[in-house]
N, C-alpha and C positions, 0 to 999 in steps of 0.2 A: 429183351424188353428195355431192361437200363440202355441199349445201343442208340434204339431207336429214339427215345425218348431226348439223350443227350444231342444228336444227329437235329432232332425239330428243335432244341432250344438252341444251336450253333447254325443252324439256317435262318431260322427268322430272325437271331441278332444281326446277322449281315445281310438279310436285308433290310431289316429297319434302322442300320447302324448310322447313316448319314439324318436321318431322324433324330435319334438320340444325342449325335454332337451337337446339331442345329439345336437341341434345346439345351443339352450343358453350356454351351456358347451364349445364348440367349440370355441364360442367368447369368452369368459373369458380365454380359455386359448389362443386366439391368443394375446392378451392382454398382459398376463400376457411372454408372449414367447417374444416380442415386449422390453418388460422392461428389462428381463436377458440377451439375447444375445445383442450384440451391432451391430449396422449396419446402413442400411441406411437412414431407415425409409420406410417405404412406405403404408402410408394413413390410414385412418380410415377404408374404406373397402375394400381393400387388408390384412391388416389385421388380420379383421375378418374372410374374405374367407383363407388367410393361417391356420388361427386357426383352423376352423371348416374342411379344410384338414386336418391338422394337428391331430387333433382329431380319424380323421376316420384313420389315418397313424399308429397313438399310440394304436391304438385298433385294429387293425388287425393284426400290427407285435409284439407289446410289451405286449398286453392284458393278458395274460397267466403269462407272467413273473413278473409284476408287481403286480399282484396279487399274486405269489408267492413268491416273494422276498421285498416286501413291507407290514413288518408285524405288523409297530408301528397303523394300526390302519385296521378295516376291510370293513369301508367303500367302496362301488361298487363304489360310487360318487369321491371321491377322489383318489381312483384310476384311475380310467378315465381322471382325470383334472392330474395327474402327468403323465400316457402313454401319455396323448394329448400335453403335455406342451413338452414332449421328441422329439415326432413327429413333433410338431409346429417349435421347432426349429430347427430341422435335415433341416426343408422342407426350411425357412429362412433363413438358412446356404447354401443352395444348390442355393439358388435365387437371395443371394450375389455374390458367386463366377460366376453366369453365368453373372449377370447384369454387376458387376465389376465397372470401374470405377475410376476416378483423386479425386471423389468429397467425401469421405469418411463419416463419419458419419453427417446424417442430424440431428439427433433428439434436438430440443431444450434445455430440460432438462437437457441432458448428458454435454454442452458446456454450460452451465450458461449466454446464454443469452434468 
């Protein structure tokens, strides 16, 4: 019983495995997209949910190009976290201008207090 049981959680991790990077990836770079571009802030999971759009953004419009134009290294993985990072921010640029706003930058860090 424990066999079987252990056998279907070590199956279905590999096959959803390229799933679950795709979203650990996603987060890191919504993260990291959150730190470059400046703006309003918005939350811990917003985001991560920016990021991990962002991600699937960077990988479907930029996937190609970034691998062909980013040749300092030939990493698949780093490539994805630079299309995703592009993406993240395109998509946090577009989130700013529609949300708008008097109240401009929330992020604590940025304003030193």
């Amino acid at each position: 019983m424990l066999e079987t049981i252990v056998t279907f959680i070590y199956e279905t991790f590999q096959h959803h495995k390229a799933h679950l990077i795709f979203i650990a990836i996603g987060m890191v770079v919504g993260l990291f997209s959150q730190m470059i571009l400046p703006g309003r802030g918005f939350g811990l999971l917003a985001t991560l949910a920016i990021g991990i759009a962002g991600c699937y953004i960077g990988d479907m419009f930029l996937g190609d190009y970034v691998t062909e134009y980013v040749t300092f290294t030939k990493n698949a993985t780093i490539h994805k976290i630079i299309g995703g990072v592009v993406g993240a921010m395109a998509l946090s640029f577009i989130i700013n201008l529609i949300r708008g706003g008097k109240d401009k930058d929330k992020t604590a860090y940025r304003n030193n207090t």
